[in-house]
VEXFI-227068 format. One line per 8 residues: number of its first residue (from 1); their letters; for each residue x, z, y of C-alpha. Coordinates in steps of 0.001 Angstrom, whole numbers, padded with zeros to 6 digits. Example, Ala and Ser with C-alpha at 12.3 -4.5 7.8 and 13.67 -1.06 7.14 Angstrom:
! residues 2
1) AS) 012300/007800/-004500 ~ 013670/007140/-001060 $
! end
This chain:
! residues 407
1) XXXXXXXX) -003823/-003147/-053340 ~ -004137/000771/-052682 ~ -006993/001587/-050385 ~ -005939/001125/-046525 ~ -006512/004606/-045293 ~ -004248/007200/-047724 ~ -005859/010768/-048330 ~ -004377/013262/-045867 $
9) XXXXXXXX) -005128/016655/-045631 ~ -008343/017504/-045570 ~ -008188/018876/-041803 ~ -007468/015203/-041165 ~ -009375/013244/-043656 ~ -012780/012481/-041698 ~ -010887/012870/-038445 ~ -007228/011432/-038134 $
17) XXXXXXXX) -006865/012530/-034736 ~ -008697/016129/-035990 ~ -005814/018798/-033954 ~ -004083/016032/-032261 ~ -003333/018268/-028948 ~ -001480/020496/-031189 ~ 000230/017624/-033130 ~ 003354/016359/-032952 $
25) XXXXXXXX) 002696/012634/-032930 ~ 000333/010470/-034545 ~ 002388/008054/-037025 ~ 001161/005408/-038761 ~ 003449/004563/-042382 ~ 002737/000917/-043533 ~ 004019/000453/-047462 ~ 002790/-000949/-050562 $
33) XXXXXXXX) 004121/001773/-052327 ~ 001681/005413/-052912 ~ 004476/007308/-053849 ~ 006838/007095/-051392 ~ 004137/006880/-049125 ~ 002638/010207/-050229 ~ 006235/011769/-049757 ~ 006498/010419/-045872 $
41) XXXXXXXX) 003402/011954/-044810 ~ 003829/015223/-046127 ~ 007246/014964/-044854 ~ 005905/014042/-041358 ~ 003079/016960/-042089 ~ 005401/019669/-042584 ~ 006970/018584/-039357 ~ 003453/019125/-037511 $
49) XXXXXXXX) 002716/015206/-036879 ~ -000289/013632/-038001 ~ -000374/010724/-039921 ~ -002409/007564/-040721 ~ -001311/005265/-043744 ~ -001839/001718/-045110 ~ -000155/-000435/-047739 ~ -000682/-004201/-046233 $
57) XXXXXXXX) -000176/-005917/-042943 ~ -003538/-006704/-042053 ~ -004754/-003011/-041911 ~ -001561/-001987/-040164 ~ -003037/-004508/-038022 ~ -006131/-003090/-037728 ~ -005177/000384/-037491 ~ -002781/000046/-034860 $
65) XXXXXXXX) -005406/-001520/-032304 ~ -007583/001501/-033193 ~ -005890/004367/-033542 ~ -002822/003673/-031231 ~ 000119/005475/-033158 ~ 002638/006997/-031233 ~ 005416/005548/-034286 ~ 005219/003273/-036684 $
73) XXXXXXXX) 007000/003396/-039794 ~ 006648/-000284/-041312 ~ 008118/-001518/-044749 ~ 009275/-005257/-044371 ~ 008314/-006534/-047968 ~ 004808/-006186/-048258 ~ 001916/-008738/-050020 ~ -000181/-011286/-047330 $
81) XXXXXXXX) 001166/-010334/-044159 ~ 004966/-008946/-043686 ~ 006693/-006325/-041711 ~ 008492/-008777/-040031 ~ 005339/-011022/-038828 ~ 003640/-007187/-038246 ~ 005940/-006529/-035650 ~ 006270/-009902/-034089 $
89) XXXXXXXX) 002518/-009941/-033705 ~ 002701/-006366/-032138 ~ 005621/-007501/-029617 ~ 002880/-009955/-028503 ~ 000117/-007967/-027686 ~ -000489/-008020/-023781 ~ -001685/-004452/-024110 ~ 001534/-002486/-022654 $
97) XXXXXXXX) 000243/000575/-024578 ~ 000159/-001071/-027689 ~ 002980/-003369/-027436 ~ 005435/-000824/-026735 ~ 004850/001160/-029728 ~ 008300/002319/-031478 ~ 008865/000618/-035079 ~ 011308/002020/-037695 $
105) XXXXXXXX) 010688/-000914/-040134 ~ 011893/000444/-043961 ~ 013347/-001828/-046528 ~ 015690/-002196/-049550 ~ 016765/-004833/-048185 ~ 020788/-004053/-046713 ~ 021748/-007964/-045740 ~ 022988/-007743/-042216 $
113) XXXXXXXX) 020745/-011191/-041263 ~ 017659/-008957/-042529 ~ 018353/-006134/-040125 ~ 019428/-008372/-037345 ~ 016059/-010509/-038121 ~ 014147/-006869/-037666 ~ 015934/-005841/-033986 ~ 015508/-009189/-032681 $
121) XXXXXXXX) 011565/-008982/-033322 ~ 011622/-005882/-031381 ~ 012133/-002947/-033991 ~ 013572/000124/-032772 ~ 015458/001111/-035345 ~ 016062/-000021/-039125 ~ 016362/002128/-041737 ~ 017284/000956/-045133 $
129) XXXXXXXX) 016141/002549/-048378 ~ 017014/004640/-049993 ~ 017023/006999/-046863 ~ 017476/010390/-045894 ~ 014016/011808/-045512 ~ 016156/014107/-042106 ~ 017216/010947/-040330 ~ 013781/009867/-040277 $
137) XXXXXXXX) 012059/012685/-039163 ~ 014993/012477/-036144 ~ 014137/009591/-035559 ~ 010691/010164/-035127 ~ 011089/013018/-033256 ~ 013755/010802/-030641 ~ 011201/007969/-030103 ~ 008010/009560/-029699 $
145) XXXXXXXX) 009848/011814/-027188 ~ 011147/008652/-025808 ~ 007485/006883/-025858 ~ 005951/009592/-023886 ~ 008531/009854/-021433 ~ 007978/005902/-020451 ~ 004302/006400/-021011 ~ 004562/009626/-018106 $
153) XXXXXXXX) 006686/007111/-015879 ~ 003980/004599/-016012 ~ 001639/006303/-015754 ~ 003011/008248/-011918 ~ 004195/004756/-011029 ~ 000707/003436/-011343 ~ -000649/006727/-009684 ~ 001598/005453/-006321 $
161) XXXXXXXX) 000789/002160/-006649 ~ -002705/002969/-006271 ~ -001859/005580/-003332 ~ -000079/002473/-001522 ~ -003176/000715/-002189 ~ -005232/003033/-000366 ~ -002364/003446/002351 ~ -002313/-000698/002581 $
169) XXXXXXXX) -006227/-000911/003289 ~ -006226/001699/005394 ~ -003820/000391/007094 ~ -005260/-003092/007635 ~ -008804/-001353/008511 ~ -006434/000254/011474 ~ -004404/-002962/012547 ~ -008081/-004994/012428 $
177) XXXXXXXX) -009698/-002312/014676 ~ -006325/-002254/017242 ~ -006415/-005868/017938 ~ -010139/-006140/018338 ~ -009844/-003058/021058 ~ -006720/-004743/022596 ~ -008191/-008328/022943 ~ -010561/-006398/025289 $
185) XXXXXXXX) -008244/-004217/027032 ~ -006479/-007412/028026 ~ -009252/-009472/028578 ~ -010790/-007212/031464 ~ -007061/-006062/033179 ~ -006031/-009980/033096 ~ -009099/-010697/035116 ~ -008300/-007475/037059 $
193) XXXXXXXX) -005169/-008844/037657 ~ -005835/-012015/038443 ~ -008901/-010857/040745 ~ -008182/-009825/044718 ~ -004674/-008112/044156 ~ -003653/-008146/048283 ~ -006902/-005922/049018 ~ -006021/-003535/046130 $
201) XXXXXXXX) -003030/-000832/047064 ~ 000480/-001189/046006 ~ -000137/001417/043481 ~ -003176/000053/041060 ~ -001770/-003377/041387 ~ 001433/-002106/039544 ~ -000661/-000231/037012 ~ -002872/-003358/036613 $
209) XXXXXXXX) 000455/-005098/035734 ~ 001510/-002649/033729 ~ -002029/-002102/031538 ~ -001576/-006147/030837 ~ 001944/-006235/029864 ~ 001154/-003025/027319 ~ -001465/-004540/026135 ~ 000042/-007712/025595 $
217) XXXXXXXX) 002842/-005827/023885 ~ 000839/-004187/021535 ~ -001116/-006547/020554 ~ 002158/-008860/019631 ~ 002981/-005873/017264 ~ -000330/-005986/015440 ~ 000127/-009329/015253 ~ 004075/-008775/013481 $
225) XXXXXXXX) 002366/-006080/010956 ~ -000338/-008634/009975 ~ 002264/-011012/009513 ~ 004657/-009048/007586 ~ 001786/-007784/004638 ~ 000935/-011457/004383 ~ 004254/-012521/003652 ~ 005153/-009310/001405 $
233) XXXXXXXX) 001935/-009714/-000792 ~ 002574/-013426/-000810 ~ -000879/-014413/000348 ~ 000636/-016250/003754 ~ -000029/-020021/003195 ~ 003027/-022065/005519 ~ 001030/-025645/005290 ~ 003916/-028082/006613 $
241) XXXXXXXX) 003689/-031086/009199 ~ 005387/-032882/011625 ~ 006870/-030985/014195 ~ 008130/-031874/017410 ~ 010776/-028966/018495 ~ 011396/-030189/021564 ~ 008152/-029551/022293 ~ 007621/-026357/020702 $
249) XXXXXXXX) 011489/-025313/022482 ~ 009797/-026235/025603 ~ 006255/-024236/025471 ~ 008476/-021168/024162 ~ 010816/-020952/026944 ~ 008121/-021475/028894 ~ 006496/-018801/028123 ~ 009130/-016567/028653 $
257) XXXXXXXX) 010465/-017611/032231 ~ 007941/-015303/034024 ~ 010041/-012664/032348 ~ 012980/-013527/032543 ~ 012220/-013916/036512 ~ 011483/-010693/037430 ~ 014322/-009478/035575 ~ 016258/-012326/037542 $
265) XXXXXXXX) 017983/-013878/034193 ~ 018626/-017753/034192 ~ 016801/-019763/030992 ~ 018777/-023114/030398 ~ 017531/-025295/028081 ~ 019268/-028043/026920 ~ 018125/-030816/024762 ~ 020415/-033866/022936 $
273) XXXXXXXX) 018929/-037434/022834 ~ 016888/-038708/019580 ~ 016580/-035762/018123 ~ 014043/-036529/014863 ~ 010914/-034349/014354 ~ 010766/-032161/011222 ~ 008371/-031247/008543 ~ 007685/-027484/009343 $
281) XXXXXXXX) 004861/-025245/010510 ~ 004371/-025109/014461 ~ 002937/-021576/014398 ~ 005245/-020107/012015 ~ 008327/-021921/013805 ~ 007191/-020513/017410 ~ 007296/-017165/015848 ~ 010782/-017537/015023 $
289) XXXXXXXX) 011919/-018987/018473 ~ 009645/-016664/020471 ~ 011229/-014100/018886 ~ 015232/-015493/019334 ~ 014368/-015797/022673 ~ 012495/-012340/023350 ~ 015504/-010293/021999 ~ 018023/-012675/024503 $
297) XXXXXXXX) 015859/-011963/027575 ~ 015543/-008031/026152 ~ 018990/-007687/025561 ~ 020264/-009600/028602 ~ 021089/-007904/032100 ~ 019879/-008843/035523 ~ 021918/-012020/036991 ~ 022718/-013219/033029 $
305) XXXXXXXX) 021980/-016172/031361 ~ 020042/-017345/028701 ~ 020669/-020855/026748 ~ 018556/-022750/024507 ~ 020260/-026108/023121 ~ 018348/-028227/020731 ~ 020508/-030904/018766 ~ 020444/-033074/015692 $
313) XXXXXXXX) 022976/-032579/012979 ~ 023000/-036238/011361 ~ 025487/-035263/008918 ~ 023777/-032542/007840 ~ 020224/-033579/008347 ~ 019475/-031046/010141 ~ 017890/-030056/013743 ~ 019608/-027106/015180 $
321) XXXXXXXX) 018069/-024720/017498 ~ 020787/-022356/019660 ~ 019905/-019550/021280 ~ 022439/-017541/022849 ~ 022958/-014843/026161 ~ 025849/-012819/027382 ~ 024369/-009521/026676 ~ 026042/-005999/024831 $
329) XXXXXXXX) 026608/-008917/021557 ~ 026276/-006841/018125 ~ 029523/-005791/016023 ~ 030654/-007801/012946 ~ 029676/-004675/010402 ~ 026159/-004762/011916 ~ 025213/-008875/012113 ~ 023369/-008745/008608 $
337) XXXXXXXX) 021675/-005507/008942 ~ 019490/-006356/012318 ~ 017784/-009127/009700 ~ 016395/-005857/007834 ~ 012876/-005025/008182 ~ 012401/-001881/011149 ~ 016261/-002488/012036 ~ 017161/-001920/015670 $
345) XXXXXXXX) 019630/-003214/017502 ~ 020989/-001509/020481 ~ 022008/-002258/024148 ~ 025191/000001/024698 ~ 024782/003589/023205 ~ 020594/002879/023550 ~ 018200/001991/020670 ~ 016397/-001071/021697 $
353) XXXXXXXX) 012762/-000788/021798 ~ 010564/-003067/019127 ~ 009341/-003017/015884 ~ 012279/-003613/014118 ~ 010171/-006709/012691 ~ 011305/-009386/015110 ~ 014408/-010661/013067 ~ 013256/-009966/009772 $
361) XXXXXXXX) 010484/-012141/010400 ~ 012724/-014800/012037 ~ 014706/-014993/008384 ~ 011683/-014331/006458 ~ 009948/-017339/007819 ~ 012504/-019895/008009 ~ 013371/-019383/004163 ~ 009624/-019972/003407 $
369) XXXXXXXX) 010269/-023058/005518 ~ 013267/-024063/004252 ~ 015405/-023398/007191 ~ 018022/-020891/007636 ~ 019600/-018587/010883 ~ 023245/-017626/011490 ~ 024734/-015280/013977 ~ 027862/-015439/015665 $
377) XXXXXXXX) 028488/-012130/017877 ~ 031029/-009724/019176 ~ 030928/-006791/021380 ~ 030663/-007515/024636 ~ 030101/-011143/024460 ~ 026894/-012129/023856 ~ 024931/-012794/020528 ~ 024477/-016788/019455 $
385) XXXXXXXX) 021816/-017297/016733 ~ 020966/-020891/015558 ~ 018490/-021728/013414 ~ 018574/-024836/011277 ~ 015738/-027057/009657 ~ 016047/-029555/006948 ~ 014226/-033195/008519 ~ 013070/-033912/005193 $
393) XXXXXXXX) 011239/-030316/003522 ~ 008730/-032950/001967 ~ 005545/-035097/002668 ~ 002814/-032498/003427 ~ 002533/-029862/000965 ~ 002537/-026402/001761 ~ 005438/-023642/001264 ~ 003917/-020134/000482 $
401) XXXXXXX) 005528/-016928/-000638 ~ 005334/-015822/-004349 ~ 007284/-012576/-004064 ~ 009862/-011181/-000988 ~ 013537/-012752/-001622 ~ 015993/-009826/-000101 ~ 018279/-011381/002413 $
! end
């Protein structure tokens, strides 16, 4: 066995990596044979690339967690340890750096299994000897240029990853700070507002009103933003149990007929006979028909309607929530984009107001719960969405998001 480390030149005996800003590339050969080991590196010398050498696997091996070559030119039939189990055991490093090193893997060997053996393992390229000392050096010169271009791409993508890091806690520093200030803006103008109004003038009672209802607003939004990093970094836990939607269709509505009121639109709710409870999450599922019903109200105009009908597919076994008004209605081009996050819809020529978060949530959600929405709209005619949930998701359990299916 030849000793591991091959005499350079003496600029880069004691110190492989001796010049290495001016080199080319630092490339380790791997052969059990001097001479044409000797020829390679002052080959790769004369090019201006530094070079490391060894003539077994388990200095390769060794070597190559060390120094980290930028190529590696490996000969396949070598004593102890292979070129094929070389590379297979470099493929399975978790290091990225290290497992992404290029391999030209050298042999005599010209059976089409053997090279096909060598690709699937994860060599770049395969070079069979005897070679042409010029394709090699091309080689070389194509996949270390290659290497350092990923290497630059990895390394700005994890420069903005860490930016959107620093924009994401920021971010939740802000939205934690806007709902504490807003629970207290609402707490003092509700008990304004539900204090002595007839003795106060026309005037601040309106701006009372309107303090509460912007503060209620906002904080809803805060609320949506929360909601939506939770479910994009997959840390929002959906624990399921039995639900009663008749219930929950009841307390929503509900809570939206003061609304509706003073904007003088008519909520109907309907509700069929024996319809089963379901195995959902009650919080997660008002969010979804708060929001159905918000955008009917919003997009509704005075002396309009509003329907909610809760039924009980038995066929399908599935409960079916329908909400539906007689507002502007959304064109057939548009029906799956107003399910993107910050997507809009509009009343007439006008951009509603929102977030843009409302429906995306409403999808979001209901896959997590196992549910689903559809839309049936034209211009001029209303919107109808109905949302449907399986009666059997399963016996407790939870349903969390690993990752953001797109819609």
């Amino acid at each position: 066995m030849i000793n591991p480390l091959i005499e350079t030149d003496k600029a880069t005996a004691a110190d492989p990596h001796a010049g290495k800003a001016l080199s080319r590339g630092l490339v380790l050969v791997v052969d059990d044979e001097p001479e044409l080991v000797e020829m390679l590196e002052y080959s790769l010398r004369q090019q201006g690339y530094t070079t490391l050498a060894t003539g077994d696997g388990f200095s390769a091996c060794r070597l190559i967690e060390k120094e980290r070559p930028e190529l590696i030119l490996l000969d396949i039939l070598m004593p102890d340890l292979d070129g094929w189990e070389v590379c297979r055991l470099l493929r399975s490093v978790p290091d990225e750096e290290i497992a992404t090193i290029p391999v030209v893997m050298l042999t005599a060997l010209n059976d089409a299994e053997d090279r096909l053996r060598g690709l699937e393992l994860g060599a770049d390229a395969y070079v069979a000897k005897p070679y042409s000392l010029r394709e090699l050096l091309a080689l070389a010169e194509n996949l270390i240029a290659r290497r350092r271009r990923d290497q630059a791409q990895r390394s700005e993508l994890a420069r903005l990853r860490s930016r959107e890091q620093v924009s994401t806690d920021v971010q939740g520093l802000l939205f934690h700070e806007l709902r504490n200030q807003l629970v207290v803006i609402g707490g003092f103008s509700n008990m304004l507002a539900r204090g002595d109004m007839e003795s106060q003038p026309l005037k601040t009672r309106d701006y009372l009103k309107a303090i509460h209802r912007s503060s209620d607003y906002l904080s809803q939004l805060a609320e949506e933003f929360q909601m939506v990093r939770q479910i994009e970094d997959g840390s929002l836990e959906l624990a399921l149990a039995e639900v009663d939607v008749r219930l929950l269709l009841e307390d929503v509505m509900a809570l939206f007929r003061p609304l509706a009121e003073m904007r003088q639109i008519a909520l109907d709710l309907q509700i069929e006979a024996d319809v089963p409870p379901v195995a959902s999450h009650w919080a997660a599922l008002k969010v979804v028909l708060s929001n159905l019903v918000d955008n009917a109200v919003k997009f509704s105009s005075s002396g309009s309607r509003v329907g909610a009908r809760l039924f009980w597919d038995a066929q399908g076994a599935e409960v079916g929530v329908e909400i539906s008004d007689t507002g502007a209605g959304i064109a057939e081009e548009e029906q799956d984009l107003v399910f993107q996050k910050f997507c809009r819809g509009r009343i007439g020529r006008q951009q509603a107001r929102g977030s843009g978060l409302g429906l995306y949530m409403v999808r979001t959600l209901l896959q997590a719960l196992g549910g689903r929405v559809t839309l049936h709209s034209s211009p001029g005619r209303g919107c109808r969405f109905t949302v449907f949930l399986p009666v059997e998701v399963g016996q407790g359990g939870s349903s969390g998001f690993h990752g953001l299916g797109s819609s």
